[in-house]
N, C-alpha and C positions, 0 to 999 in steps of 0.2 A: 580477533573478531571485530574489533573498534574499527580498524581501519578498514576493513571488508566493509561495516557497513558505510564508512565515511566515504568511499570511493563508491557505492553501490549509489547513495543519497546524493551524493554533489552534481554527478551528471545532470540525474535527474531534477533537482533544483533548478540547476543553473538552465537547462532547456526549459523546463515550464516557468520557469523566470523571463525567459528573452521569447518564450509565443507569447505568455499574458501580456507583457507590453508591449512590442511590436503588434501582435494582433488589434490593440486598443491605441496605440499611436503613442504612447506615452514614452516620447524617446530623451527626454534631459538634455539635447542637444547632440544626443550621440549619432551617427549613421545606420549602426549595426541595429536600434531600436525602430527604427522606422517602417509605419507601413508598406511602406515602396520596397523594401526589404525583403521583408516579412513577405508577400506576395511572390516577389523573385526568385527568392529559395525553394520556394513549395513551386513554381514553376518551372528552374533547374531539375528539381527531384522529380516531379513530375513527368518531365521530358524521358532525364535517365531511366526511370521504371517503366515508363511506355502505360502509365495511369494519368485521372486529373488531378490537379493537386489540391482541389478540394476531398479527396479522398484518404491525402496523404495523415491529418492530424488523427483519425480514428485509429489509423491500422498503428504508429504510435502509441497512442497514451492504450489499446491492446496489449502493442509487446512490453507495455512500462508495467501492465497490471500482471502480466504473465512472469516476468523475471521479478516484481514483487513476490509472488508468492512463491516461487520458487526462495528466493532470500529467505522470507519466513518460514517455508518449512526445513530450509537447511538450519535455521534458528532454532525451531523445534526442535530438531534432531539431535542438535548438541545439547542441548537442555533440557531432555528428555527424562533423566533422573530425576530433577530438583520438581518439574512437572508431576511426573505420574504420584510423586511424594507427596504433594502437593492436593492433587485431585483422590489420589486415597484418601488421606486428610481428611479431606474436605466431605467425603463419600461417608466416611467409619462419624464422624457427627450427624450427619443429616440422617442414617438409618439404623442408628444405635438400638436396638431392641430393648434397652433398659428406657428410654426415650419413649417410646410406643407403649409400653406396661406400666406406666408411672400411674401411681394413685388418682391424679387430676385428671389422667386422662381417659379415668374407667366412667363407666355410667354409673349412677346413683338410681337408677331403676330397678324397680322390682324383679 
């Protein structure tokens, strides 16, 4: 499961690593960081999809949130025991009925 998520994360890093600096020009000297780039790629992809390529970063960081959550609920799914154990738990303290009938918490009223 480590590496499921080390190869699910790294992608992802390493592209929104090279839009945030390319987009902002921040290149170290490199080519691949440059706005001139940066601009050319989204105009390539552009072309190939037959859209403009100021359209193209939404419909991305989209499919980045969509295949997120699909990761997390396969996360969920495996961990679904140690969870619901968990949120039981968590459930049988919060509405304990010995909790609710406790001396302190009766009225002193007539």
């Amino acid at each position: 499961m480590r590496w499921f998520l080390i190869f699910w994360a790294g992608p992802i890093v390493f592209l929104g690593g090279w839009y945030w600096l390319s987009y902002y020009d921040i290149n170290f000297g490199f080519l691949m960081l440059t706005r001139q780039i940066h601009d050319l790629t989204f105009q390539i992809y552009g072309e190939a999809l037959g859209m403009p390529p100021e359209a193209i970063p939404p419909l991305v960081a989209r499919a980045i949130a969509v295949d997120s959550l699909v990761v997390f609920a396969i996360l969920g799914f495996r961990k679904r025991k140690p969870v619901m154990a968990w949120w039981q738990a968590r459930q049988a303290l919060n509405s304990s009925p010995s909790d609710l009938a406790s001396k302190e918490s009766l009225s002193s009223a007539p």
